[in-house]
Steps between C-alpha positions, in 0.01 A plus 500: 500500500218707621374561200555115371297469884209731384447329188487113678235666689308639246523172314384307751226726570419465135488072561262496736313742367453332169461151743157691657383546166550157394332384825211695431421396120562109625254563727235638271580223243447252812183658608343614145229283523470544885139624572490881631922498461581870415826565281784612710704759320883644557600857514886590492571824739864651433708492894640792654707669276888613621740795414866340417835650432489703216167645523317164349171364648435120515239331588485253806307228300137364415224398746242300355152513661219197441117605501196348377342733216159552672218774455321482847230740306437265245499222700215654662306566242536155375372367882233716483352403141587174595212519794272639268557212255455235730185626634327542170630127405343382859170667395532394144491090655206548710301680290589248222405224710156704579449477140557133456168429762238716207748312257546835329719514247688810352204567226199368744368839524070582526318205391725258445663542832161389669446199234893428581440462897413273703225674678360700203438161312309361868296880496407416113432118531258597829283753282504291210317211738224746624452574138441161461310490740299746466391324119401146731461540831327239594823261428708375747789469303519878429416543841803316625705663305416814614643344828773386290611833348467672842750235674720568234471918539547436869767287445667791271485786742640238803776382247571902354487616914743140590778589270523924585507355857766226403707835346458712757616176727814457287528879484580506881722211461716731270485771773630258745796370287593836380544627859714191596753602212457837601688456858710243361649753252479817725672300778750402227583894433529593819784276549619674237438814606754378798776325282520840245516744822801278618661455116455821371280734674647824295515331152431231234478184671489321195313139519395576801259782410405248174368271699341741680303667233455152337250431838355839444384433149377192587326648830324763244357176280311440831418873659462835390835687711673851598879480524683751653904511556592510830864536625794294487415383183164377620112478352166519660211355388113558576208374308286732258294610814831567721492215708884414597633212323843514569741796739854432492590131583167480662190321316137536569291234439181463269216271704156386409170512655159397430253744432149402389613160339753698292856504564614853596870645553624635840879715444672812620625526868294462703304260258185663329269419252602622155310278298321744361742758410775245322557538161772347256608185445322137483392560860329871363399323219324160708310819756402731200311144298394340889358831631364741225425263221409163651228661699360686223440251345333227747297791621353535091458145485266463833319773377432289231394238638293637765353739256424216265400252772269682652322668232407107388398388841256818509377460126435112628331548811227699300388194316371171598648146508426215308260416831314838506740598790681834517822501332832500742821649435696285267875650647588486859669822520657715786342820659755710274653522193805441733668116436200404262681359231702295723156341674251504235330198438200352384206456800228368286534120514216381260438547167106591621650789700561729163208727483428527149134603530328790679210485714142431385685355134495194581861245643574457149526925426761656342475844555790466779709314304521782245529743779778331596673470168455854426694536805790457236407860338426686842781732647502303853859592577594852575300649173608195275381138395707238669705437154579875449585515878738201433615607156611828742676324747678285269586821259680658831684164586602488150597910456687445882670249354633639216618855638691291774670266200583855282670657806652197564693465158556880555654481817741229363586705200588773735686295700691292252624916375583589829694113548686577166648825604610356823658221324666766264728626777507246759505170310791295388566529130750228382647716205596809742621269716727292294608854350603572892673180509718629220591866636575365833693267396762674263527760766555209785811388266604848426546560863687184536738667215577780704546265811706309299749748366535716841613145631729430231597926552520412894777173409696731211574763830544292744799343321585790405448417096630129524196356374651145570544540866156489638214376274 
């Protein structure tokens, strides 16, 4: 009867064993399409084992044990390339959308990326009417168009100087949204943190710790982040520049402040700036295009205008008027090149007021009116014409551009590899699982064999081999 004892035991064992295992692969099946749902997996552990009569040794039973098939190394690296790829796709938008304001296109390169823009067209049509002018000067027409073209070049540099503003406005807009997401998702793990250290704070803790790294991937789409396992089963987190994100159950939130008209991030305890230090994800990604290429780029296109501007309005006021007078400035223009394209604009408010002759030639002189076309030919900003200046400017948008799109696509190929071998061992596959069904299943029903015949073993002696007696 012992014996007929031991065996009951070990069958039972066996039946919920084998019920464990069926558990588990329902569950995956259930959850195979569940986003950041990591394959739980059963392991069968022999009992104790015991000495009987006779010198024999028999097992106790079968333990099954349920984890979730997860490679916290991997899952790491995959966070981490993950920040990388977001940040080159945030920098890959804005410096796309940079592009669209010189409308360049991916072969506008040289030449044809001035004819292709906006203001290069404005800078070309404005020459080509002192030109004009310079072959009848005495006509008002040509004179008014003169006016004509300039409007249009001031117009160019104030719409070119608008629209990086409008980016750089929208730009902070992103770093605002990204930091409310931020404490929404770091509060989110640290509750987490609390509910895993309660569960299981000395082992798997199953879809608890999947929904947990779920957050954290989508916390490293926004910032660049240093994780570090802590105990009970616990992870902190600090931004690139160690800021603290999240310690324990406790999380630290992101804030925002105004700095110079620009949107600036205050984190860490106590709050600090670490604008300038954050890297990785769309929130690196908005900082790195808003603070080191933005800038850049405003800065070449003042230059350009107050370069341009003001070499006109001094070529000008060496000549004479249609009256005789003194020629004026034609631009308004600030003291420095700083905020010039934004402000430029035309001061001259007559068609009279374009000096195209110089003194003692006589009002209807043209000798200023070629001096001023030739302007076109003269290296009047920073050692080049005004085109080659602009063909520069718009060859660096254009090169920025394109190294931010190729690491972009690199980036994502690295991180679709680095997905894929996650995926490998901690996705649900339907054919393993259905092949798990199977196995667990025929050894669910042999179990019930043995339970079966140790009860119909248990009846046989208990009525003492009158199977009729008791059924």
């Amino acid at each position: 009867m012992g014996t007929l004892t031991s065996l009951l035991n070990i069958a039972s064992e066996a039946l919920l064993a084998d019920q464990a295992a069926l558990n588990a692969t329902a569950n995956n099946v259930a959850n195979q399409s569940t986003p950041g749902y990591t394959r739980e997996v059963t392991s069968f552990e022999s009992g104790d084992s015991v000495t009987i009569s006779g010198g024999g040794v028999q097992s106790s039973g079968v333990t099954a044990t349920v984890s979730s098939l997860r490679d916290r190394v991997l899952e790491q690296r995959v966070q981490q390339q993950t920040q990388s790829t977001a940040q080159s796709s945030a920098l890959q938008s804005a410096l796309q959308q940079v592009e669209s304001i010189f409308s360049l296109g991916t072969d506008a390169t040289g030449s044809s990326a001035v004819t292709s823009s906006q203001l290069g067209t404005a800078i070309n049509s404005f020459f080509s009417s002192l030109s004009a002018l310079e072959s009848n000067p005495s006509d008002t027409s040509t004179r008014q168009n003169v006016l004509t073209t300039a409007s249009a070049l001031a117009g160019a540099f104030n719409s070119a100087s608008s629209q990086l503003s409008q980016i750089s406005s929208s730009l902070n807009q992103q770093v605002s949204g990204d930091v409310t997401q931020v404490n929404s998702l770091t509060s989110s793990i640290a509750a987490l943190n609390a509910k895993i250290a309660s569960a299981s704070p000395n082992g798997d803790a199953g879809t608890l710790e999947d929904q947990r790294q779920e957050d954290i991937d989508q916390l490293s789409q926004l910032v660049g982040l240093d994780q570090i396992s802590t105990s009970q089963n616990g992870i902190s987190l600090t931004t690139s520049s160690g800021a603290v994100l999240v310690s324990g159950d406790q999380s630290f939130k992101v804030s925002t402040t105004q700095v110079g008209g620009n949107t600036d991030v205050l984190a860490g305890d106590p709050p600090q700036d670490v604008t300038a230090n954050l890297t990785g994800g769309d929130l690196g990604g908005a900082l790195q295009a808003r603070d080191q290429y933005l800038p850049s780029y405003s800065t070449a296109l003042d230059n350009l205008a107050f370069s341009l501007g003001s070499a006109l309005n001094a070529q000008n006021e060496l000549g004479v008027d249609s009256s005789g007078n003194p020629g004026a400035a034609i631009f308004s223009l600030p003291t420095s090149a700083t905020g010039a394209a934004a402000s430029i604009a035309v001061s001259a408010t007559s068609p009279g007021a374009v000096a195209a002759a110089t003194s003692g030639e006589g009002s209807s002189g043209n000798d200023n009116a070629t001096a001023l076309a030739n302007l076109s030919t003269q290296d009047v900003v920073a050692g080049q014409t005004a085109v080659g200046f602009l063909a520069s400017f718009l060859g660096q948008v254009g090169s920025d551009a394109s190294a931010a799109t190729t690491d972009s696509t690199n980036q994502q190929t690295a991180l679709t590899q680095l997905t894929t071998q996650r995926d490998a061992l901690s996705s649900v596959s339907s054919d393993e699982e259905a092949s798990n069904l199977t196995q667990y299943q025929r050894s669910y029903q042999a179990a019930s064999q043995v339970f079966s015949i140790v009860n119909t073993l248990f009846a046989s002696a208990i009525n003492l081999g009158v199977e009729t007696s008791v059924s």
